[in-house]
C-alpha positions as CSV (number, residue, x, y, z in Angstrom):
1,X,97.3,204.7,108.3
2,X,95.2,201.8,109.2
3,X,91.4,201.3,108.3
4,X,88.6,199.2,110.4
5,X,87.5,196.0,108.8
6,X,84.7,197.1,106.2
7,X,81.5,195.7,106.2
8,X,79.0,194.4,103.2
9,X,75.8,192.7,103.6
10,X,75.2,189.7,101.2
11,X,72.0,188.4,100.7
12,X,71.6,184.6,101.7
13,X,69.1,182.1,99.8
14,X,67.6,180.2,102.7
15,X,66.5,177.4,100.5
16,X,67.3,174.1,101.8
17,X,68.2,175.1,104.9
18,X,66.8,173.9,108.2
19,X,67.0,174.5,112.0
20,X,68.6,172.7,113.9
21,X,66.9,170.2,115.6
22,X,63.8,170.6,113.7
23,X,61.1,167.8,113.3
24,X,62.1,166.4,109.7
25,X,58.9,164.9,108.0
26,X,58.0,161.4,108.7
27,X,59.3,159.7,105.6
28,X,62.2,161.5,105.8
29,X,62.7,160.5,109.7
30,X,62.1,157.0,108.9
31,X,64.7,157.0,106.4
32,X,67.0,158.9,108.6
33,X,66.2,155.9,111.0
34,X,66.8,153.3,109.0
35,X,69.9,154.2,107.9
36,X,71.5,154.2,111.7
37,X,70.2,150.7,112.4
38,X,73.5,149.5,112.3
39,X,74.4,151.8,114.9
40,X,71.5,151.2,117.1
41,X,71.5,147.6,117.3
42,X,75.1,148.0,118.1
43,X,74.7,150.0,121.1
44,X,72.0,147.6,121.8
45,X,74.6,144.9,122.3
46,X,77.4,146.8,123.6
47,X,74.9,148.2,126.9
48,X,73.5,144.1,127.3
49,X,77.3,143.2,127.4
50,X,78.0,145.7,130.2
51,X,75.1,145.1,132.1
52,X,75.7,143.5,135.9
53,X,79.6,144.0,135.9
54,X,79.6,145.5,138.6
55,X,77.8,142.8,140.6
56,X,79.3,139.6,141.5
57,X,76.7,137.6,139.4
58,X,76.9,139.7,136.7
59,X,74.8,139.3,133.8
60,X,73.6,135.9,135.3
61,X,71.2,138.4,137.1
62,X,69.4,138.2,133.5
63,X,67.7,134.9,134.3
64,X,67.8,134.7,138.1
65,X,65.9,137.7,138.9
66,X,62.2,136.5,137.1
67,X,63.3,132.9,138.3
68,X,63.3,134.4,142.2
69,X,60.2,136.5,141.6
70,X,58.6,133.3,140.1
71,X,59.6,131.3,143.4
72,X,58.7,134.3,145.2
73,X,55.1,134.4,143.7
74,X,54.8,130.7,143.6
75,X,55.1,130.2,147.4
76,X,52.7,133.2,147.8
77,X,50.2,132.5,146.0
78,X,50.4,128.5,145.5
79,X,51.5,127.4,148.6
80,X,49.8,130.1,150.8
81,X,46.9,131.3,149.4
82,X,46.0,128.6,147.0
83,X,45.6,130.4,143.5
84,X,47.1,127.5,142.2
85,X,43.7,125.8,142.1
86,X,42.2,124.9,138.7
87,X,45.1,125.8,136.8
88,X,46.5,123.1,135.0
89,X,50.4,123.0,135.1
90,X,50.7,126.2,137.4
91,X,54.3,126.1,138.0
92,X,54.7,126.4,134.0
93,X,51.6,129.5,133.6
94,X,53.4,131.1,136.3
95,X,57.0,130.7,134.8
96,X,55.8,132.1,131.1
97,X,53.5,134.6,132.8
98,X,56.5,136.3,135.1
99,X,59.0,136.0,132.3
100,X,57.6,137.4,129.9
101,X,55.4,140.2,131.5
102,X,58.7,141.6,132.7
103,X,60.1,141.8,129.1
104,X,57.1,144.7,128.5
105,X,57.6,146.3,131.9
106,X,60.9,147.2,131.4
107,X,60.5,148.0,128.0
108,X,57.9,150.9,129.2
109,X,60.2,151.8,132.1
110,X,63.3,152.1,130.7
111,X,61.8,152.9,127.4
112,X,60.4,155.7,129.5
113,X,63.9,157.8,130.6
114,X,65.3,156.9,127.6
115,X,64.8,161.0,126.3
116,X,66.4,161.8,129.9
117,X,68.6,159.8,130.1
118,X,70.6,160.3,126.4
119,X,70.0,164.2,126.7
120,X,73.7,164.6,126.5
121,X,73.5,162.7,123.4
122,X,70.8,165.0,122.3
123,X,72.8,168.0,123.3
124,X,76.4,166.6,120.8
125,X,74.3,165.3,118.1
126,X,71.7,165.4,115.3
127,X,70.2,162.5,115.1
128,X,66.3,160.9,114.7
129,X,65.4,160.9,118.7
130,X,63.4,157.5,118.2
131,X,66.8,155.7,118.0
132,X,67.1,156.0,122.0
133,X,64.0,154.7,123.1
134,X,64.4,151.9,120.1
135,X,67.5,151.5,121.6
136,X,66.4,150.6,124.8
137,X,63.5,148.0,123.7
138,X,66.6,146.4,121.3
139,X,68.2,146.1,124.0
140,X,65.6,144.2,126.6
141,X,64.8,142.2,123.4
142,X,68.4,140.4,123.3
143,X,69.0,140.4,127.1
144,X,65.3,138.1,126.7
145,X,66.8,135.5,124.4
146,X,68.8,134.0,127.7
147,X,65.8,134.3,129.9
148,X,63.7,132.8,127.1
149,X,66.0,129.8,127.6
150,X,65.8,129.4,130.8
151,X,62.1,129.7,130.7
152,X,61.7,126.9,128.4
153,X,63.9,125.1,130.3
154,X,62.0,125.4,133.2
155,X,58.4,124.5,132.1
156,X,60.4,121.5,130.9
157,X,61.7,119.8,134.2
158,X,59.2,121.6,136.5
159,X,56.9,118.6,137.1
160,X,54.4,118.0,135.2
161,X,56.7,119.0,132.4
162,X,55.5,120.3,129.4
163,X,55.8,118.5,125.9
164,X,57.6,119.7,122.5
165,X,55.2,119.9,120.0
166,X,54.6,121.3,116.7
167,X,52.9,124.5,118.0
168,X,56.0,125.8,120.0
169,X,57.1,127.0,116.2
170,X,54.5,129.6,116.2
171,X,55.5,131.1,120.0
172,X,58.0,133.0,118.1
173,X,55.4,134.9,116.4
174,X,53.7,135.8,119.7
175,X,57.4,137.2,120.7
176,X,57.4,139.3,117.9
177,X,54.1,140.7,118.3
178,X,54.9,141.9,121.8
179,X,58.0,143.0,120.6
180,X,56.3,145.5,118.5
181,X,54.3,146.7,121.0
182,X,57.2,147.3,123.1
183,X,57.9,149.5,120.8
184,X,55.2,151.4,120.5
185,X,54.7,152.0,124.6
186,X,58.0,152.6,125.0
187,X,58.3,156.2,122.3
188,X,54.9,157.0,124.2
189,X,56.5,156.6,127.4
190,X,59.2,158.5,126.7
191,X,57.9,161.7,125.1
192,X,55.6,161.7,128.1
193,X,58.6,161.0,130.9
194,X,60.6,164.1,128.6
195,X,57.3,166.4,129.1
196,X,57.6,165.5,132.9
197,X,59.9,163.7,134.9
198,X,57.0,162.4,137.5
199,X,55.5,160.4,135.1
200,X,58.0,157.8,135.8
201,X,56.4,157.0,139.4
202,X,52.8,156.6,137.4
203,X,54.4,153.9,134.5
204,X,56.1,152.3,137.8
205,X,52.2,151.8,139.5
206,X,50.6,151.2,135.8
207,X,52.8,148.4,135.7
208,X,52.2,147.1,139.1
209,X,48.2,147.5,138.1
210,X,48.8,145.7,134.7
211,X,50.7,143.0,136.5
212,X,47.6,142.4,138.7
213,X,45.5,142.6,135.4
214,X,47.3,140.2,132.9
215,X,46.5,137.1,134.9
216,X,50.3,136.5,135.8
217,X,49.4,133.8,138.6
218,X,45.9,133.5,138.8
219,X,43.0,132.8,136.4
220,X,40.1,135.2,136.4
221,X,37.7,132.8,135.6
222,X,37.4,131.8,139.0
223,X,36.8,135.4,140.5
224,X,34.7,136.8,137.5
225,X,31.2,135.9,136.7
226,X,30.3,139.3,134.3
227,X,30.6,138.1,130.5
228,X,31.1,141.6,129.6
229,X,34.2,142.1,132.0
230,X,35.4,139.0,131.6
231,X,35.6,140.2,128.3
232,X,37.0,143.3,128.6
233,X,39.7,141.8,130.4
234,X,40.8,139.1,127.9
235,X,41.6,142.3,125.6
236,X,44.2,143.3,127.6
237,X,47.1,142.7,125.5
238,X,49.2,141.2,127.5
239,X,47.0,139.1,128.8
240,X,46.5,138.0,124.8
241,X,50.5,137.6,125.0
242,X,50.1,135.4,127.6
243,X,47.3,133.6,127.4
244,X,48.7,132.8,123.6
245,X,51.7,131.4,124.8
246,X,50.4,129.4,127.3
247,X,48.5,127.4,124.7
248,X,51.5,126.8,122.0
249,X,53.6,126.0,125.3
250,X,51.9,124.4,128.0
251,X,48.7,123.1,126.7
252,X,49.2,121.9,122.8
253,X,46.1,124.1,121.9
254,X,46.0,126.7,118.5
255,X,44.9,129.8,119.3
256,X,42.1,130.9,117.8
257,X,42.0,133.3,115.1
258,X,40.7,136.1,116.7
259,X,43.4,136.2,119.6
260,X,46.0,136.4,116.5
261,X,44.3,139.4,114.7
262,X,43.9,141.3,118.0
263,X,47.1,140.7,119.4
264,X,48.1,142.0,115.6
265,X,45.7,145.2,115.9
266,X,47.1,146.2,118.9
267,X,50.8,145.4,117.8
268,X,50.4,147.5,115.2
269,X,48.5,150.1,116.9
270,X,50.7,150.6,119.3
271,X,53.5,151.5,117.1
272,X,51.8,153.4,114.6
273,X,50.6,155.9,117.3
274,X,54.0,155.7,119.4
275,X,56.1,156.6,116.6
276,X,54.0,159.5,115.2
277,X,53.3,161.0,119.1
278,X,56.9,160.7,119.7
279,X,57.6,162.3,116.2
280,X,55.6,165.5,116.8
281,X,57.7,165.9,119.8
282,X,61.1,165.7,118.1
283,X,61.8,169.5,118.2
284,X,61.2,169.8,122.8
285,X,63.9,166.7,123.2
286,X,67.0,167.8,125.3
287,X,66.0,171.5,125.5
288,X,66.9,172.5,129.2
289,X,63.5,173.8,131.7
């Protein structure tokens, strides 16, 4: 004669345990972070490396793309409409202002479907969320250091030419400033972009508008007479990018101190308050509307 299965409840200590897909506390996130850097840099490489195969140019796109939007804004708005006016060496502050503008702008776009975009990541693993949006800005960072040669190249052998001085040993500073406010931008970008997916038409048109307003190929002391916006302008902080790398490059002149600590201040800002809003959204990542 055969008997059912017998049942006997056991009580279970849930001590220790967690939900899946919970929001860890900070420290512990950061450490959980840290210790897939290895990982994150290496899928860094590995998406740079397959970037443009597909295309016949291939990862030569890299540097020709802001060299043919330079050219592009450089017959526009030097040859056509004379912008060019009063701006020492503007081949050069139109070079460094396209290249590295760009660097930020797709840091925030791609930065911003980096949640959407890895959700099938999301959906196979546990893992800090951060690390795809990090990812991403990684990733722009070393598909910049061929660009970057190309841009110093350029502002070389475009006449008048710049000069190698002493100074072009602190641009790398600048870069690492921006760097970390890519950072920042981008895990704001991308908690908002996971919240809703139109939000990626709006960081397509802020960009456009921050283009106009971070003197990429014009000087705004020509079209500004208010102190006080003038001002306000010049704390933009890509403009401060730059503007500061313009000086060390083009022009042999130190920045001033203040243009250090706010570029600092907003470095710093920006990835203090990206990492913690993106944070407090760990547990909504990946869930399906």
């Amino acid at each position: 004669m055969t008997t059912g299965p017998s049942w006997r409840w056991e009580r279970v200590n849930p001590e220790g345990l967690k939900p899946v897909g919970g929001r860890p506390p900070l420290g512990e996130y950061l450490s959980s972070l840290w210790r897939r850097r290895h990982f994150i840099v290496a899928d860094s490489r590995a998406r740079v490396s397959s970037t443009g195969r597909q295309m016949f140019l291939g990862q030569a796109w890299l540097v020709l793309k802001p060299v043919l939007e330079a050219a592009v804004y450089m017959i526009i708005f030097g040859l056509v409409l004379k912008q060019n006016r009063g701006i020492e060496n503007f081949l050069g502050y139109l070079v460094i202002g396209v290249f590295l503008f760009q660097y930020t702008t797709r840091s925030l776009t791609s930065g911003g479907t980096a949640v959407i975009n890895g959700k099938s990541l999301i959906h196979a693993f546990s893992f800090p969320r951060a690390s795809l949006p990090i990812a991403v800005v990684i990733r722009e960072t070393i598909s910049m250091f061929p660009v970057l040669l190309a841009m110093v190249a350029l502002i070389l052998v475009i006449p008048p030419g710049a000069k190698v001085s002493t100074l072009w040993f602190l641009f790398p500073l600048v870069f690492i400033l921006q760097f970390i406010f890519n950072f920042g931008i981008a895990m704001i970008a991308a908690r908002l972009v996971a919240y809703a997916r139109d939000v990626t038409h709006l960081l397509n048109l802020m960009a456009r508008f921050w283009f106009y307003g971070s003197a990429v190929f014009f000087s705004y002391d020509r079209f500004i007479d208010s102190p006080t916006m003038l001002t306000f302008i010049q704390l933009n902080p890509l403009f401060m990018v730059l503007d500061m790398s313009r000086d060390l490059l083009l022009y042999e002149r130190l920045p001033e101190i203040t243009s250090w600590l706010k570029l600092s201040g907003w470095a710093a800002a920006s990835f203090l308050i990206g990492l913690i809003f993106f944070w407090r959204g760990e547990e909504t990542y990946g869930r399906d509307s």
